[in-house]
C-alpha positions in Angstrom: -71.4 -66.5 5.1 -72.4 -63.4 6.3 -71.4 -60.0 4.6 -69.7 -57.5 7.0 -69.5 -53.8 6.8 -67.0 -51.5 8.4 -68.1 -49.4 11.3 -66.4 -46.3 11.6 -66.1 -43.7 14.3 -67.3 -39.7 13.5 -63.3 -38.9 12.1 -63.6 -42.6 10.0 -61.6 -44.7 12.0 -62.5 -48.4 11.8 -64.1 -49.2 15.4 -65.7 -52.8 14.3 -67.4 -54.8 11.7 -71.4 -55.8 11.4 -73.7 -57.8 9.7 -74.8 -55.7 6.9 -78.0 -58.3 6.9 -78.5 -56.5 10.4 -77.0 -52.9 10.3 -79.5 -50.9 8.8 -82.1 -50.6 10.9 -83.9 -47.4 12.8 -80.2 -46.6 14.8 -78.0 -47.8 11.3 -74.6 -46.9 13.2 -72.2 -44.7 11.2 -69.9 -46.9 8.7 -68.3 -47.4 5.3 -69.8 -47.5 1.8 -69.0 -46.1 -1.4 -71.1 -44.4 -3.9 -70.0 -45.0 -7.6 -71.0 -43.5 -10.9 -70.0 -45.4 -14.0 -69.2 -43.1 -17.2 -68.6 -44.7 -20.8 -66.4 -43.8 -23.7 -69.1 -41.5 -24.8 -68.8 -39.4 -21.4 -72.0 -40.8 -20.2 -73.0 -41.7 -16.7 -75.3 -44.8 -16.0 -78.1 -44.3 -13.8 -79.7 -47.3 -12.2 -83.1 -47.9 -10.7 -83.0 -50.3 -7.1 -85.3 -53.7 -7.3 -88.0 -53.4 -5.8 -86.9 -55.9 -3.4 -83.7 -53.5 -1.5 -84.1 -53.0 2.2 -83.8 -49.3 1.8 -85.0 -47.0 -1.2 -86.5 -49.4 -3.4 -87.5 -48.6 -6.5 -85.9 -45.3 -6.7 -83.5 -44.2 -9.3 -79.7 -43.6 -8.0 -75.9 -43.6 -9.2 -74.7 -46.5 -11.1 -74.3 -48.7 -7.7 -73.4 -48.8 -4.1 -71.6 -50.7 -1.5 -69.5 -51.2 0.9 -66.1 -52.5 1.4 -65.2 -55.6 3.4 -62.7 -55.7 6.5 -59.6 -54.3 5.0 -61.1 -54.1 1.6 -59.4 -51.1 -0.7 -62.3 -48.9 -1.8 -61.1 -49.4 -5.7 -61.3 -53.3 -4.5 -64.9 -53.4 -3.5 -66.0 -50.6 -6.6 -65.0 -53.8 -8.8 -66.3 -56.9 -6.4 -69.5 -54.4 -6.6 -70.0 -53.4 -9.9 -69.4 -56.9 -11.3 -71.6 -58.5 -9.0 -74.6 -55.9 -9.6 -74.4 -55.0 -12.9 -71.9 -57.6 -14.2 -69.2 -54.8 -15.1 -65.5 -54.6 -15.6 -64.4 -51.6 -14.8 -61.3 -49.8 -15.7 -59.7 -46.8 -14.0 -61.5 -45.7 -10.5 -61.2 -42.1 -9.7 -62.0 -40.6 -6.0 -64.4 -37.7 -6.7 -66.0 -36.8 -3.2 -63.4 -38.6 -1.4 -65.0 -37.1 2.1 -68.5 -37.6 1.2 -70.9 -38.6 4.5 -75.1 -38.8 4.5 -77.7 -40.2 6.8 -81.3 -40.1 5.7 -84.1 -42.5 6.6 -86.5 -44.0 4.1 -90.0 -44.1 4.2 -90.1 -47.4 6.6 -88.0 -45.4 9.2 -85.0 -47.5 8.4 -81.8 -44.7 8.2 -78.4 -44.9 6.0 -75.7 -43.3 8.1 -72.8 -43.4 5.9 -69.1 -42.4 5.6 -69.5 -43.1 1.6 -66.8 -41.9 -0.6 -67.8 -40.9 -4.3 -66.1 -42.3 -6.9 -66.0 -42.2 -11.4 -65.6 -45.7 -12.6 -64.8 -46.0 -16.0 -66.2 -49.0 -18.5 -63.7 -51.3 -20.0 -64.2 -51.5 -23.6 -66.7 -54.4 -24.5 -68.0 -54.4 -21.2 -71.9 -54.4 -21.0 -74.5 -53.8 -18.8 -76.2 -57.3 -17.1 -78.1 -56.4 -14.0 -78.4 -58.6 -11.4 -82.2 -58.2 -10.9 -82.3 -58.5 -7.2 -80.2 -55.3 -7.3 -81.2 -53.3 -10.0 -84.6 -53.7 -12.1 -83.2 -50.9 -14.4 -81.0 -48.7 -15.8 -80.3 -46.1 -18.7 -77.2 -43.9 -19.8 -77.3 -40.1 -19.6 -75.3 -37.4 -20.0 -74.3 -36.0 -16.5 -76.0 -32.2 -16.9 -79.2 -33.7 -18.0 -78.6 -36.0 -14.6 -77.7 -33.0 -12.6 -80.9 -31.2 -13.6 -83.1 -34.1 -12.5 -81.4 -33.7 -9.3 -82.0 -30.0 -8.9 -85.8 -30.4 -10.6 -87.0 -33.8 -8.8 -85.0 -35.0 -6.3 -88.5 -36.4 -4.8 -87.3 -39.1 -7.4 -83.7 -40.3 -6.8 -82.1 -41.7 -3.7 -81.0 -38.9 -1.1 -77.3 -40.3 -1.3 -77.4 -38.8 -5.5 -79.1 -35.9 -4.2 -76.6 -34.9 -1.5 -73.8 -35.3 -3.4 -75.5 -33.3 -6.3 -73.5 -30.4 -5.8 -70.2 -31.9 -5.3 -70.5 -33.5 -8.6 -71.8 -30.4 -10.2 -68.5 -29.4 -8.8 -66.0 -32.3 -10.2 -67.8 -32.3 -13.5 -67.5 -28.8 -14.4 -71.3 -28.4 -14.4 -72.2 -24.5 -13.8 
């Protein structure tokens, strides 16, 4: 069964759904997705590295996942279908951080993410641990979020253009100077 996404018009009104097999291409039109950051009890965030195997950005370091929601999916919803099925999470509260956050960029192979992708702090449930699915993610590592906000600013060559665009906004929401 195929996996739809949500196509949006430019104010984020629902005009359609698509294949998300199909949707990224050289013309991705504009839809839903969500960008979320998973923080422990500790206060840190987890930052993932994509499989060398993802359509767009592979290999490069990013937030703790990404998706997008299904046809009349709540954002929280899909956070939790997502993080369970990519990193084999449960996930207590979900918090709205950049709730307006939007990108488009285009990869290295000319395919382009054009994205109405809220940000959002997810946080582990106690006893919950990290089991990536390896066709998502070939690794990950927890960091505190200054030391993650200073890669951004000092190698953003490095991480997926979705972290670095949202860098500031963060910076922002976490208090970071």
């Amino acid at each position: 069964m195929a996996e739809l996404v949500v196509l949006v018009d430019e104010s984020g009104t629902p005009t359609g759904t698509a294949d998300k097999a199909t949707v990224h291409t050289a013309a991705t039109p504009l839809h839903l997705a969500f960008s979320c950051h998973v923080v422990d009890a500790d206060g840190r965030v987890l930052v993932t590295r994509r499989a060398l195997t993802k359509q767009t950005w592979p290999g490069v370091w990013t937030n703790s996942f990404c998706g997008h929601p299904g046809p009349g999916e709540p954002v929280v919803d899909a956070v939790r279908r997502r993080g369970a099925f990519e990193l084999g999470l449960e996930l207590g509260e979900v918090t709205p951080v950049l709730p307006d956050f939007r990108y488009r960029a285009t990869d290295a192979s000319g395919l382009v993410e054009n994205e109405i992708c809220p940000v959002v702090v997810a946080r582990l449930a106690s006893g919950s641990v990290v089991r990536p699915n390896r066709d998502e993610v070939m690794d990950h590592t927890w960091v505190q979020m200054a030391d993650l906000l200073s890669t951004v600013e000092s190698a953003p060559w490095a991480l997926s253009p979705w972290l670095v665009e949202s860098g500031p906004g963060l910076a922002a929401a976490w208090g970071a100077p």
